[in-house]
PAPAFI-661471 format. One record per atom (N, C-alpha, C): x, y, z; atom name. Coordinates in nm, 4 decimals. Example, Ala and Ser with C-alpha at 12.3 -4.5 7.8 and 13.67 -1.06 7.14 Angstrom:
2
1.3190:-0.5690:0.7800:N
1.2300:-0.4500:0.7800:CA
1.3200:-0.3300:0.7800:C
1.2850:-0.2250:0.7080:N
1.3670:-0.1060:0.7140:CA
1.2900:0.0030:0.7870:C
***
This chain:
178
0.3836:0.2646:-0.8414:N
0.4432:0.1401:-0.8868:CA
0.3385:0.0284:-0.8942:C
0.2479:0.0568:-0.8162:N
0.1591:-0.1095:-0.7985:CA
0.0487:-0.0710:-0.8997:C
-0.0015:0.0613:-0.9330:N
-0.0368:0.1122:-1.0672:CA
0.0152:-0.0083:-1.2302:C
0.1416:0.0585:-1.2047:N
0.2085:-0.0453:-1.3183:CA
0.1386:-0.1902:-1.3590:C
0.1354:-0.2957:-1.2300:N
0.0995:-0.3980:-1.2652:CA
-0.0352:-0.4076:-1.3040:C
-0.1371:-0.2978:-1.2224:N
-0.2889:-0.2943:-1.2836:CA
-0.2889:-0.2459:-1.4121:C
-0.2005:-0.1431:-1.4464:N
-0.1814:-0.1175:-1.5992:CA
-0.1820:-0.2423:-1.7202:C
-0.0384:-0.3318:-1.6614:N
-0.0236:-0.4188:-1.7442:CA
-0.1486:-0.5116:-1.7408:C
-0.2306:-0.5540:-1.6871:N
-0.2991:-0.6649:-1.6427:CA
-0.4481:-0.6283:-1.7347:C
-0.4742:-0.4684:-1.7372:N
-0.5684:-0.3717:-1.8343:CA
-0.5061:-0.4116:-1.9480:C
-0.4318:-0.3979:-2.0199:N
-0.3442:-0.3704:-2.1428:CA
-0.3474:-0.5415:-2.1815:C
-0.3040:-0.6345:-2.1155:N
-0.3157:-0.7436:-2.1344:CA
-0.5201:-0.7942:-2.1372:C
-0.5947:-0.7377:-2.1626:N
-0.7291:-0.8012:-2.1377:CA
-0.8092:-0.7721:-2.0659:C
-0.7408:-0.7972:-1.9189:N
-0.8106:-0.8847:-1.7976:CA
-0.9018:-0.8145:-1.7498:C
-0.9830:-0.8564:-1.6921:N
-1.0908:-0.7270:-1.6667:CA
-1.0663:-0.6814:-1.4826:C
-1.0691:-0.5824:-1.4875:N
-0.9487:-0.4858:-1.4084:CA
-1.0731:-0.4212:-1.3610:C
-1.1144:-0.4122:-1.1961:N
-1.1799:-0.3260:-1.1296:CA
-1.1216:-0.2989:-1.0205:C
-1.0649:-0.1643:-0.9933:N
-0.9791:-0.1331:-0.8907:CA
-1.0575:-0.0490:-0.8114:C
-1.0275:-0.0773:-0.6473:N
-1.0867:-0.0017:-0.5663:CA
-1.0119:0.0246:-0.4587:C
-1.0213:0.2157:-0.4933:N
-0.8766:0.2897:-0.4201:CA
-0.9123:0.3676:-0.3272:C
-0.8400:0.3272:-0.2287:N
-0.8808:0.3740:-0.0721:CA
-0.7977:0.5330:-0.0824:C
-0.8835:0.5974:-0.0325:N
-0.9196:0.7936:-0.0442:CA
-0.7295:0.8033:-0.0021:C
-0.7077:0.7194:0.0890:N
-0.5366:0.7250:0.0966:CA
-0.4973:0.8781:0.2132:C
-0.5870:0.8934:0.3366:N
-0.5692:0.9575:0.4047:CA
-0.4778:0.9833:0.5183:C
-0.4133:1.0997:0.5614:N
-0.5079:1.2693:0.5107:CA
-0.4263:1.3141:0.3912:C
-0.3589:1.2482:0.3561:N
-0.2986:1.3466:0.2243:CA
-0.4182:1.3475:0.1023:C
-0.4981:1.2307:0.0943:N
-0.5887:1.2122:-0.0111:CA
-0.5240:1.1532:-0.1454:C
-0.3989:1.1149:-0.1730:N
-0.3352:1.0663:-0.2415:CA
-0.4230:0.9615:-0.3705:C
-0.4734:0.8814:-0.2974:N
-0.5634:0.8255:-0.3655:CA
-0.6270:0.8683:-0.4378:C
-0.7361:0.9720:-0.3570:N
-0.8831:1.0317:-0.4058:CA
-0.7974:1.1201:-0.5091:C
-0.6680:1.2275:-0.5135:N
-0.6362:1.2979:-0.6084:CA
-0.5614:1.2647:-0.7236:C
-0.4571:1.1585:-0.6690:N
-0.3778:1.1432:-0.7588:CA
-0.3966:0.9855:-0.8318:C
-0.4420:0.8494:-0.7595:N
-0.4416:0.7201:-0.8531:CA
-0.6084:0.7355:-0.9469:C
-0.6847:0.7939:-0.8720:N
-0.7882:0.7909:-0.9614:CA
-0.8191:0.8879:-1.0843:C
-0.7028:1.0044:-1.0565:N
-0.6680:1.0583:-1.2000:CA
-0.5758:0.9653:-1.2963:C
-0.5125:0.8762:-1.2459:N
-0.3991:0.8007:-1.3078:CA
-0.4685:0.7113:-1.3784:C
-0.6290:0.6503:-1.2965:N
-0.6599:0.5542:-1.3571:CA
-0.7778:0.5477:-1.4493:C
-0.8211:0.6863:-1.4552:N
-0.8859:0.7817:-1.5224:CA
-0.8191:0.7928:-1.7091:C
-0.6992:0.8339:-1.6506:N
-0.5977:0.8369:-1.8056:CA
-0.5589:0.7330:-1.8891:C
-0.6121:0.6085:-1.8320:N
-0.5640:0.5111:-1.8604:CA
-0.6827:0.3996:-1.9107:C
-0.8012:0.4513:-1.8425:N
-0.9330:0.3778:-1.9001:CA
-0.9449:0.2715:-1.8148:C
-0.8774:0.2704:-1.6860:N
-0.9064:0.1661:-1.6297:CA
-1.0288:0.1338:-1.4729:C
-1.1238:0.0809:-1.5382:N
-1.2475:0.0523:-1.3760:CA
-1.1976:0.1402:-1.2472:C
-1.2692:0.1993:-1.1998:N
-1.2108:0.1886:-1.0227:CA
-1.3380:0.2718:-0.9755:C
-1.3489:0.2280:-0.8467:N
-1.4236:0.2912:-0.7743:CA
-1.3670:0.3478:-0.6591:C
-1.4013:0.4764:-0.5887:N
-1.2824:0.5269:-0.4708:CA
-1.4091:0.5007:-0.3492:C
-1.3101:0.4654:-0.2484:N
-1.3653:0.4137:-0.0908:CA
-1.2945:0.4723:-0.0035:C
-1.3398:0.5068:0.0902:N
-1.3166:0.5947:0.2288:CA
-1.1968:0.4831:0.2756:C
-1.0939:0.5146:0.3295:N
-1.0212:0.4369:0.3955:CA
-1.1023:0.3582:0.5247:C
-1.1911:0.3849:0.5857:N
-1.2629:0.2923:0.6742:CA
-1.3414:0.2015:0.6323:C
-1.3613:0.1990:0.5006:N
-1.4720:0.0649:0.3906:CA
-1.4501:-0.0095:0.3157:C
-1.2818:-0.0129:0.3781:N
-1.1853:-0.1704:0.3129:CA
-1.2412:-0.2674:0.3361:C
-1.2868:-0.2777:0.5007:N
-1.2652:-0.4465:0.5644:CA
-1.4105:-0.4755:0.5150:C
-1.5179:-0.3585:0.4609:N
-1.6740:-0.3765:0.4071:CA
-1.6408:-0.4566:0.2458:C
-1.6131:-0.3407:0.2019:N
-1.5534:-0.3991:0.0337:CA
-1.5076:-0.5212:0.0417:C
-1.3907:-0.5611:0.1131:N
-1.3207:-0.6608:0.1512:CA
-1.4702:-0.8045:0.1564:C
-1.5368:-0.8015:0.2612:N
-1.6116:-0.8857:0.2558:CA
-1.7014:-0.8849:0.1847:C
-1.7845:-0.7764:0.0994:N
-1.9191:-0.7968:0.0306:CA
-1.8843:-0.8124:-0.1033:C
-1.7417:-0.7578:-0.1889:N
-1.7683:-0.7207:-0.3318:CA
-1.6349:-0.8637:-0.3072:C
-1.6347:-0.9050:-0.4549:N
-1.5248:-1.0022:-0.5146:CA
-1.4237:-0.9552:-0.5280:C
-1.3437:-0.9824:-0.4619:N
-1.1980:-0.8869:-0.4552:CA
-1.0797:-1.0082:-0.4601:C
-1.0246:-1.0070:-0.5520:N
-0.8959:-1.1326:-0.6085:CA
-0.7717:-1.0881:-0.5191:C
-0.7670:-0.9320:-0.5191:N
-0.5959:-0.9386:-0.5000:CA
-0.6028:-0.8155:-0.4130:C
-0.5071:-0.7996:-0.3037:N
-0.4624:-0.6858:-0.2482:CA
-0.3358:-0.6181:-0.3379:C
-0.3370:-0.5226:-0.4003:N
-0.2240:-0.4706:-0.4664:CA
-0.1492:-0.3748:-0.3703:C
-0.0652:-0.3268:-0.2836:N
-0.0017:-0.1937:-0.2485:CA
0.1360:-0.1835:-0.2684:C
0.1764:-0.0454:-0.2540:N
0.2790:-0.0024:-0.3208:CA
0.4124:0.0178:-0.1810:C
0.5079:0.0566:-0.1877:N
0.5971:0.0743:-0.0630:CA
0.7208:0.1624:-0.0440:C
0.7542:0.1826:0.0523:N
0.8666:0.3032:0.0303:CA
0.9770:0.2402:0.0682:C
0.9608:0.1157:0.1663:N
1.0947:0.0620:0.1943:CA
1.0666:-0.0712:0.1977:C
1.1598:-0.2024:0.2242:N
1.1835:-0.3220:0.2072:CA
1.2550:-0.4310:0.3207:C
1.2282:-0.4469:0.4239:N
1.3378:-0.5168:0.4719:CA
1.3981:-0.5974:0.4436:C
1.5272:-0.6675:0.4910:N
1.5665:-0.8179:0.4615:CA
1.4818:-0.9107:0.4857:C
1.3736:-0.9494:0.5669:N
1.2929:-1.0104:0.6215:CA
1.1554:-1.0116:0.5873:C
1.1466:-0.9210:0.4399:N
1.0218:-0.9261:0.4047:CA
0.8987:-0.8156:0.4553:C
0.9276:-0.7523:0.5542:N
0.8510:-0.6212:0.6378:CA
0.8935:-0.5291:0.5102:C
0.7658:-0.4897:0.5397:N
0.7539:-0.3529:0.4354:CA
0.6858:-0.2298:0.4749:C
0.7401:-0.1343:0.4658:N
0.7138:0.0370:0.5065:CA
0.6318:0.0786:0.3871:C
0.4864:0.1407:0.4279:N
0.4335:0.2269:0.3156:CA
0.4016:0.3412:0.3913:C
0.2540:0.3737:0.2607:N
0.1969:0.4428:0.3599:CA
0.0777:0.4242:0.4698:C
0.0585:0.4931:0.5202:N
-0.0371:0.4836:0.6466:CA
-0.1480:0.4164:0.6150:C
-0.1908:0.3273:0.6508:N
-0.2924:0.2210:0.6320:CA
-0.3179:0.0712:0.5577:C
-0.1531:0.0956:0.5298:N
-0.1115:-0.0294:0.4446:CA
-0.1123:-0.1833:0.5009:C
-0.0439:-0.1697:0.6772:N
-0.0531:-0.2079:0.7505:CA
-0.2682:-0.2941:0.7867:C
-0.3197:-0.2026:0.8005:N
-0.4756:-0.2460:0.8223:CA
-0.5360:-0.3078:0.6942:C
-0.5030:-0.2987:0.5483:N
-0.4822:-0.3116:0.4265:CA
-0.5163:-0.5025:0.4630:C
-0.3754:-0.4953:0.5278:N
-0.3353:-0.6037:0.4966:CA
-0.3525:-0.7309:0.6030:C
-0.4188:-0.6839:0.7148:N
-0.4702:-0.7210:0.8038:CA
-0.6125:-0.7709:0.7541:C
-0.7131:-0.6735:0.7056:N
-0.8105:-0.7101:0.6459:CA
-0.8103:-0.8461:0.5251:C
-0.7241:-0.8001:0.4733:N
-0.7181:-0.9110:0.3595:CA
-0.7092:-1.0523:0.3785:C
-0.5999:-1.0848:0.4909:N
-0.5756:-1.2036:0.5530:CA
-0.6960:-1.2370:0.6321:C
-0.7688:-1.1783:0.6840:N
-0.8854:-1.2398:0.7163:CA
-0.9949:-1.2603:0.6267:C
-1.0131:-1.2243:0.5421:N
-1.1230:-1.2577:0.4207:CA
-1.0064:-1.3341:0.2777:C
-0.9212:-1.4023:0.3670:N
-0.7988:-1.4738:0.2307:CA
-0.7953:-1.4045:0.0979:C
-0.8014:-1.2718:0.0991:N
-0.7298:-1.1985:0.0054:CA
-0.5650:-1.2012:-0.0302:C
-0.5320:-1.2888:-0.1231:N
-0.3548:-1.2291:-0.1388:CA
-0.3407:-1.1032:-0.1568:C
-0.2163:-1.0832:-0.0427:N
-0.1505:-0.9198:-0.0210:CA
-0.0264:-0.9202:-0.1220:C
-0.0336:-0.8634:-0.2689:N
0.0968:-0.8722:-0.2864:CA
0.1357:-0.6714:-0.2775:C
0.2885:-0.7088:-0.2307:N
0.3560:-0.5542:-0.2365:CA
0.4404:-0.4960:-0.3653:C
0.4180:-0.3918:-0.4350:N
0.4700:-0.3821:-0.5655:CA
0.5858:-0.2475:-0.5224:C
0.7324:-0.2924:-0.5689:N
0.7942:-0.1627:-0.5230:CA
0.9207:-0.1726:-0.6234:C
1.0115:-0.1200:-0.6601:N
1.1177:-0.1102:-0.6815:CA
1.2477:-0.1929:-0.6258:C
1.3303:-0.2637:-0.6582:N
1.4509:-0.2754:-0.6518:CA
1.5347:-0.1782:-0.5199:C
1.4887:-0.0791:-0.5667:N
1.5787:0.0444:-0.5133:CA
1.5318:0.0403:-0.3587:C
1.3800:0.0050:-0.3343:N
1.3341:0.0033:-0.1822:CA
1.4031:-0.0956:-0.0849:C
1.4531:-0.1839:-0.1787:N
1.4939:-0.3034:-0.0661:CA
1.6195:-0.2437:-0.0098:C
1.6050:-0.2761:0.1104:N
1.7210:-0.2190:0.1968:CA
1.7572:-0.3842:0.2473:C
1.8437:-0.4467:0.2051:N
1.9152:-0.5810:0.2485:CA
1.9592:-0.5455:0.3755:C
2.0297:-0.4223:0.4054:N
2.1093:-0.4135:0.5694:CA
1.9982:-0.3958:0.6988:C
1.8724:-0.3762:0.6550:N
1.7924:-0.3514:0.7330:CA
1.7356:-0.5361:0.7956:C
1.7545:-0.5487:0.8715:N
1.6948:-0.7164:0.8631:CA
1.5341:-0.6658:0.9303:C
1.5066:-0.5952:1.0311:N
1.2988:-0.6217:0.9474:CA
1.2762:-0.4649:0.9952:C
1.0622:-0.4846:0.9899:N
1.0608:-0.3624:0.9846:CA
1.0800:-0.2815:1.1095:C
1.1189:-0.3385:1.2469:N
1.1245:-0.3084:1.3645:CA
1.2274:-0.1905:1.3343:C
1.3153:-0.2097:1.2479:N
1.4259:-0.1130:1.2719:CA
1.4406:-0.0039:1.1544:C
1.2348:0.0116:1.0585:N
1.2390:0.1376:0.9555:CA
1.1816:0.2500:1.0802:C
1.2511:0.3722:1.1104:N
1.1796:0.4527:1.1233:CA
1.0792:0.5414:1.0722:C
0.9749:0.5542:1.1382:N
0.8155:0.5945:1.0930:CA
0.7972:0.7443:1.1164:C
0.7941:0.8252:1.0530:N
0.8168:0.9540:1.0174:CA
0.6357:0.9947:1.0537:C
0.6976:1.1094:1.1736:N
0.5423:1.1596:1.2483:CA
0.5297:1.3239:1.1880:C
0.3844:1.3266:1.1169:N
0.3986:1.4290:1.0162:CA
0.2842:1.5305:1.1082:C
0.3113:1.6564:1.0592:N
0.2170:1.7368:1.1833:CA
0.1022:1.7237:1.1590:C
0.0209:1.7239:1.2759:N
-0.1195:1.7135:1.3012:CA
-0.2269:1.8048:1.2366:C
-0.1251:1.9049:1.1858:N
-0.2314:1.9970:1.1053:CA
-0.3134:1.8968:1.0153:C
-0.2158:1.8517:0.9159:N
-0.3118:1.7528:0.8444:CA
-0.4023:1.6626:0.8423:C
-0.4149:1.6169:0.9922:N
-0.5394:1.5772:0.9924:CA
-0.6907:1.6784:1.0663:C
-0.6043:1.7292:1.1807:N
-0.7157:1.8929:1.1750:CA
-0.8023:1.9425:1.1241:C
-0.7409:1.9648:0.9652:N
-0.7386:2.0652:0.8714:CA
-0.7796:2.0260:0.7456:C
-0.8415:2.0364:0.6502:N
-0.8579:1.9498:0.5163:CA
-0.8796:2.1110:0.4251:C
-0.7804:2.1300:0.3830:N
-0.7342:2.2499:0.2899:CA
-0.7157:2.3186:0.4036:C
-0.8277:2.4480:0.3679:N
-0.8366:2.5958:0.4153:CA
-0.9242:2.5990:0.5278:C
-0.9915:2.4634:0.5509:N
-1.0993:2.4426:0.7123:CA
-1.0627:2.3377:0.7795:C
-1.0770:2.3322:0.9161:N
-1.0399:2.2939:1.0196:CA
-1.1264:2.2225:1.0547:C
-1.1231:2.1019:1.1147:N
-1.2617:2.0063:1.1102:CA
-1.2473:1.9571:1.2501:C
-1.1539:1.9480:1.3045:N
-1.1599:1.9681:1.4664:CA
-1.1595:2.0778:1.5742:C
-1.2086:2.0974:1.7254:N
-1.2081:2.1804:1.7632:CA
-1.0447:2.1706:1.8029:C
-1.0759:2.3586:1.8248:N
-0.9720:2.3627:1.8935:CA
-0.8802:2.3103:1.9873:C
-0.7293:2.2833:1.9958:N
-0.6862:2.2285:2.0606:CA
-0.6927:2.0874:2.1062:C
-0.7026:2.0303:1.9750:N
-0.7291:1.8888:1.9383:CA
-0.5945:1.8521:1.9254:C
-0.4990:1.7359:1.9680:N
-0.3892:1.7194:1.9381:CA
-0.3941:1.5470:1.8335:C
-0.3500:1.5718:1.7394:N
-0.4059:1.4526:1.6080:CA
-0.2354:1.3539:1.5941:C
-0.2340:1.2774:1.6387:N
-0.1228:1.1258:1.5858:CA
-0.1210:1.1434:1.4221:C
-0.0130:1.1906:1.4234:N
-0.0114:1.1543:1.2275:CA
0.1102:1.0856:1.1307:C
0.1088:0.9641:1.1739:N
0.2071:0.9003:1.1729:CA
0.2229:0.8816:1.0534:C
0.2976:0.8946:0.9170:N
0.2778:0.8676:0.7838:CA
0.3104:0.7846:0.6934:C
0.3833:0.7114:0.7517:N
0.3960:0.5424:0.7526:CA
0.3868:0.4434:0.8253:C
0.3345:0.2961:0.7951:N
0.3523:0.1725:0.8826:CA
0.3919:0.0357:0.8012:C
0.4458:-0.0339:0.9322:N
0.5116:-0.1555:0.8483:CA
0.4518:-0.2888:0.8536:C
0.4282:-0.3047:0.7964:N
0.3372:-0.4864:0.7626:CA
0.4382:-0.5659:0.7163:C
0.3793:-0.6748:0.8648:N
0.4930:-0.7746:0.8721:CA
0.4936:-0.8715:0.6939:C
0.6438:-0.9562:0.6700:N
0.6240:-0.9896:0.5723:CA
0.5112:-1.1596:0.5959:C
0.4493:-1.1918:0.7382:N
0.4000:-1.2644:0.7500:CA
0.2501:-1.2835:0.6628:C
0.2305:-1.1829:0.6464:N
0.1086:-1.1036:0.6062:CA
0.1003:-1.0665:0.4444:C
0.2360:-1.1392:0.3398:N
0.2276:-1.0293:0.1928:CA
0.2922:-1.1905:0.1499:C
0.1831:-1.2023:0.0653:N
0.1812:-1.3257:-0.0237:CA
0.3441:-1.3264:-0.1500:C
0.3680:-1.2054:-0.1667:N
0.4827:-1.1772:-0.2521:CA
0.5202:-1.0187:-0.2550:C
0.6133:-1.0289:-0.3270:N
0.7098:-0.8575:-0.3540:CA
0.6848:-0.8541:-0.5001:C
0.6272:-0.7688:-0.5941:N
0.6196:-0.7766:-0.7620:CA
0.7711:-0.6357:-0.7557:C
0.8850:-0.6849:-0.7935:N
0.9659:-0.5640:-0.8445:CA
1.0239:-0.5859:-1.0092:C
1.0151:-0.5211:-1.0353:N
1.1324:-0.5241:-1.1831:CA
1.1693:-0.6180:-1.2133:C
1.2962:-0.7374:-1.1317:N
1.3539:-0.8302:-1.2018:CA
1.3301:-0.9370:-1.1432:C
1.1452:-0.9274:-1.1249:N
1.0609:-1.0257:-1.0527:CA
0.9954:-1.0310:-0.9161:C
0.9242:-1.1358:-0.8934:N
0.8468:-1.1769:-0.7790:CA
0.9555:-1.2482:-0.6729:C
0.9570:-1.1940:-0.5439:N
0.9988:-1.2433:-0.4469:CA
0.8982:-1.3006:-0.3330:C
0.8965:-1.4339:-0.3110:N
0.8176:-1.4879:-0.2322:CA
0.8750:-1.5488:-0.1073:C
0.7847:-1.5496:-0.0171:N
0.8758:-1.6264:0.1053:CA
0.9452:-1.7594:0.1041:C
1.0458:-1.8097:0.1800:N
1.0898:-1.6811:0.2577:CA
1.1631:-1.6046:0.2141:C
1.1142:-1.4234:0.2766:N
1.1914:-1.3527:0.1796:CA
1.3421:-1.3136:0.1967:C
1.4137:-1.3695:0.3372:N
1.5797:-1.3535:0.3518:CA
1.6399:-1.4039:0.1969:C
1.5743:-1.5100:0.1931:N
1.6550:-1.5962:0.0854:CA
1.6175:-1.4984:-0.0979:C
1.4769:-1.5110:-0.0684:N
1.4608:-1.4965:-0.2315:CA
1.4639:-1.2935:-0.2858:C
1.4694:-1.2338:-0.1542:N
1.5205:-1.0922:-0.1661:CA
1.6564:-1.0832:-0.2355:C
1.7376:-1.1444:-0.1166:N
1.8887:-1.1819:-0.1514:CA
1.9160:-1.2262:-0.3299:C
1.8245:-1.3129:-0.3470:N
1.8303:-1.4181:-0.4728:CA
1.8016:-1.3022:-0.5752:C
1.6984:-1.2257:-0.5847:N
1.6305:-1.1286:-0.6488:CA
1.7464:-0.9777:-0.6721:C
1.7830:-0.9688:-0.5660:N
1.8889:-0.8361:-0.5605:CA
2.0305:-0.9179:-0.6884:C
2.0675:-1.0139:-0.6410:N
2.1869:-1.0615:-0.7122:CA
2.1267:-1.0618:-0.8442:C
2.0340:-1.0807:-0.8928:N
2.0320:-1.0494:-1.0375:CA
2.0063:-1.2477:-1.1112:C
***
């Protein structure tokens, strides 16, 4: 989804250099946005998920873009794993964090992210990277596969039938009604 808006922003002109964190351990990033952005003709360079807060300070970086799986009433937002540090980084080098998601993510009954549960995915995957094993044996690996960044921290929401900005009780609400 947060693709979309770098799409439009390419398509409209603008000169568009995206830099996509490897998105680990699934690799999401490294396999799947930089083929996306590959098809599309658009800049990017791929970075290790640990060479945000570097990038962050040395290269010119306008905007935090990320994408999300859920929404609270309160503006907290569930992605994936590292979205959270994403956005931590940014606020300290005054990067705007905006979150790009669907309509469909906002959960209004949820009032924040204290109450999305965070889905713990097995440790093989970080272990393991394909068919080899990169830790020793009997390594036990945290693989938590989402986290939630407070909405203190996300300059706006980009969905479908607009931008929701703080505070977001009100302009979620405002945004859902249409």
């Amino acid at each position: 989804t947060a693709l979309g808006v770098i799409r439009r922003a390419h398509e409209a002109g603008k000169k568009v250099h995206v830099f996509v964190d490897e998105t680990r351990p699934r690799l999401q990033g490294a396999r799947l946005t930089t083929w996306e952005l590959q098809q599309l003709g658009i800049p990017h360079t791929l970075i290790v998920d640990g060479a945000a807060a570097h990038i962050m300070r040395e290269e010119v970086i306008d905007l935090c873009l990320v994408g999300c799986d859920r929404i609270a009433a309160n503006g907290d937002t569930a992605n994936k794993i590292g979205t959270y540090n994403l956005a931590c980084v940014a606020q300290v080098h005054g990067i705007p964090l905006y979150v790009v998601g669907p309509t469909s993510t906002v959960d209004l009954n949820i009032a924040s992210g204290e109450q999305i549960e965070i889905e713990e995915r097995s440790g093989d995957e970080v272990n393991w990277v394909g068919d080899n094993r990169i830790t020793p044996e009997g390594v036990i690996a945290a693989n938590p596969a989402f986290d939630v960044t407070p909405a203190a921290l996300i300059r706006g929401i980009i969905t479908e039938k607009g931008i929701a900005r703080p505070p977001y009780t009100e302009s979620l609400r405002r945004l859902m009604r249409g």
